[in-house]
ZAFI-293733 format. One line per field, with one value per residue: residue number from 1; x, y, z of N, C-alpha, C in turn; residue in one letter. Coordinates in Angstrom, 1 decimal. Example, Ala and Ser with C-alpha at 12.3 -4.5 7.8 and 13.67 -1.06 7.14 Angstrom:
BEGIN
seq: 1; 2;
nxx: 13.2; 12.8;
nyy: -5.7; -2.2;
nzz: 7.8; 7.1;
caxx: 12.3; 13.7;
cayy: -4.5; -1.1;
cazz: 7.8; 7.1;
cxx: 13.2; 12.9;
cyy: -3.3; 0.0;
czz: 7.8; 7.9;
type: A; S;
//
This chain:
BEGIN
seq: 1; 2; 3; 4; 5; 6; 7; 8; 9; 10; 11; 12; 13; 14; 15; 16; 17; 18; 19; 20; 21; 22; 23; 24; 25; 26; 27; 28; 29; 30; 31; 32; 33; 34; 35; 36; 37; 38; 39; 40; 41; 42; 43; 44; 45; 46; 47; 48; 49; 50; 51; 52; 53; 54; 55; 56; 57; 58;
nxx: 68.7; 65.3; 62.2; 60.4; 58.5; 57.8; 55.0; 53.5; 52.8; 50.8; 49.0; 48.7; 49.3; 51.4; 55.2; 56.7; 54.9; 54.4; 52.4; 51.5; 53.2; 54.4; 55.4; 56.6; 58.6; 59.8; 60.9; 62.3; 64.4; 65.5; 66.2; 68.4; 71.6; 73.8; 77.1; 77.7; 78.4; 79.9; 81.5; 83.0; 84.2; 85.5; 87.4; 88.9; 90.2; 92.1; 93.5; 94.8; 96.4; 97.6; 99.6; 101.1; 102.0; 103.5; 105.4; 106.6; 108.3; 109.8;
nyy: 45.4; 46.6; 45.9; 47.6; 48.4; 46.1; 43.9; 41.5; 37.8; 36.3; 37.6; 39.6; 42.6; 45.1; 43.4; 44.7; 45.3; 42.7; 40.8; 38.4; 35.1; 34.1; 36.8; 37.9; 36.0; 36.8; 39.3; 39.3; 37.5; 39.5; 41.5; 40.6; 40.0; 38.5; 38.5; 40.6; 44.5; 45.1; 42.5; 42.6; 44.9; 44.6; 42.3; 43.4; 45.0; 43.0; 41.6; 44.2; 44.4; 42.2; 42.2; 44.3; 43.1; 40.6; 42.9; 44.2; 41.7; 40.8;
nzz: 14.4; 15.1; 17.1; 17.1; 14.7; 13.9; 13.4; 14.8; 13.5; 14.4; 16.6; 16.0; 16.8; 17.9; 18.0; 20.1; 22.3; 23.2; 23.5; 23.0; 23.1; 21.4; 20.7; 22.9; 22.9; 20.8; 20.5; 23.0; 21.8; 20.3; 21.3; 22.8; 22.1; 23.0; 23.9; 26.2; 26.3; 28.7; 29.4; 27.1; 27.5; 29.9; 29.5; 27.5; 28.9; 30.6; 28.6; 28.2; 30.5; 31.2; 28.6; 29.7; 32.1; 30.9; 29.2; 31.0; 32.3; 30.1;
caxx: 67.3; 64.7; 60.9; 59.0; 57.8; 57.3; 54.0; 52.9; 52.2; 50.1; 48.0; 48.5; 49.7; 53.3; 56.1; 57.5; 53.9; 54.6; 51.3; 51.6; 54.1; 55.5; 56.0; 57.7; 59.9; 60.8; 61.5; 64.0; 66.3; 66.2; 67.1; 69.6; 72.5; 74.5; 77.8; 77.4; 79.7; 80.8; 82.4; 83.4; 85.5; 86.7; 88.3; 89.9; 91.3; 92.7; 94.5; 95.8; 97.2; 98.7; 100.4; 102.1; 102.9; 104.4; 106.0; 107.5; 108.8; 110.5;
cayy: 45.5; 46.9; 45.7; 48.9; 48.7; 44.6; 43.6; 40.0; 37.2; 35.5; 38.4; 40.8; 43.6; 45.8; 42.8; 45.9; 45.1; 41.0; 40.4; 36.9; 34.2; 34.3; 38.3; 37.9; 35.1; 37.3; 40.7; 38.4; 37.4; 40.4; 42.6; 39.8; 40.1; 37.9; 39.1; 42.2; 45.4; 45.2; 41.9; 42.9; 45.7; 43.7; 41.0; 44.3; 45.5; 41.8; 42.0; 45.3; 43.7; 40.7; 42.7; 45.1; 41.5; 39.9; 43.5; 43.9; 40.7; 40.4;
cazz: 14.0; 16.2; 16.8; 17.3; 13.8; 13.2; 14.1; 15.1; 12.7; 15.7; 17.4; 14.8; 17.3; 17.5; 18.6; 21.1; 23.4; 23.9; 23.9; 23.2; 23.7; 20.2; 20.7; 23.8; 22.4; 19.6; 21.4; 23.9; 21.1; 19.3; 22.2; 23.7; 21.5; 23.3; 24.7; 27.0; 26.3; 29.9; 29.4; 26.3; 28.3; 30.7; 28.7; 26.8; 30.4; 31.1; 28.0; 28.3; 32.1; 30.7; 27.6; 30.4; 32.9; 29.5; 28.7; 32.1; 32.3; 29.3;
cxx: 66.4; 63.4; 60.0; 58.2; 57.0; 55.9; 54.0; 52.5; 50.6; 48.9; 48.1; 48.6; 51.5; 54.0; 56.2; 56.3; 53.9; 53.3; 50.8; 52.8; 54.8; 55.9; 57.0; 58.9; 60.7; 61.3; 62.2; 65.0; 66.2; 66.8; 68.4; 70.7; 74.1; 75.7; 77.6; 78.3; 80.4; 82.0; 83.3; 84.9; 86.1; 87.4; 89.2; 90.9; 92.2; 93.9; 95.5; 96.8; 98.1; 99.8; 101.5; 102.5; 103.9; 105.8; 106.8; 108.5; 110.1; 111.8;
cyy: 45.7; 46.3; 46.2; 48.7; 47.3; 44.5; 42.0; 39.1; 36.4; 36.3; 39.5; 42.6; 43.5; 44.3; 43.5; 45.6; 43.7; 40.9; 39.0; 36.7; 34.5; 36.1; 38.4; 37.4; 36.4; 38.9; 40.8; 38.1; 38.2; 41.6; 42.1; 39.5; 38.9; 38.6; 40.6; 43.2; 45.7; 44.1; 42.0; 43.8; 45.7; 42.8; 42.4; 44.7; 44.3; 42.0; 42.9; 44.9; 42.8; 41.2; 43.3; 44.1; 41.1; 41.0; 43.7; 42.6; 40.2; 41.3;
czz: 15.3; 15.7; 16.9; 15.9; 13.2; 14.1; 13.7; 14.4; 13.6; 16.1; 17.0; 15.0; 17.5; 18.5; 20.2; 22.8; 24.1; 24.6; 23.9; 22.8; 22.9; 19.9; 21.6; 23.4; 21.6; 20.5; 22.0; 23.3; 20.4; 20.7; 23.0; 22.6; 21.9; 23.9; 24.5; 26.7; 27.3; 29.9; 28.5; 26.8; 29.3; 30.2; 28.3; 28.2; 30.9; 30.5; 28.1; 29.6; 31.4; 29.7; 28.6; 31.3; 31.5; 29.3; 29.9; 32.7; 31.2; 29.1;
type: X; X; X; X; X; X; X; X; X; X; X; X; X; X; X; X; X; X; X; X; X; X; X; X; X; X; X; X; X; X; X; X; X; X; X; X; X; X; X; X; X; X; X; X; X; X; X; X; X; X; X; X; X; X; X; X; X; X;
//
């Protein structure tokens, strides 16, 4: 979900401007998704290591 188009219950302008506190707030957890796609692709690269340790080993 994006906030270009939500406007402000509070100050009655676009979310996307964080013109006040409750815009800012909301603009911060909708763009912060929580886990990053870097760690995302490093955890995948770990795996892939440990599968080929495990697979060599065995």
């Amino acid at each position: 979900m994006s906030c270009e188009h939500l406007v402000c219950a509070q100050c009655a302008h676009p979310v996307i401007e964080g013109r006040c506190a409750l815009c800012r707030a909301n603009r911060e957890r909708m763009h912060h998704h929580g886990i990053s796609p870097t760690l995302i692709l490093a955890g995948l690269i770990a795996l892939l290591f440990l599968a080929l340790a495990l697979q060599h080993l065995t």
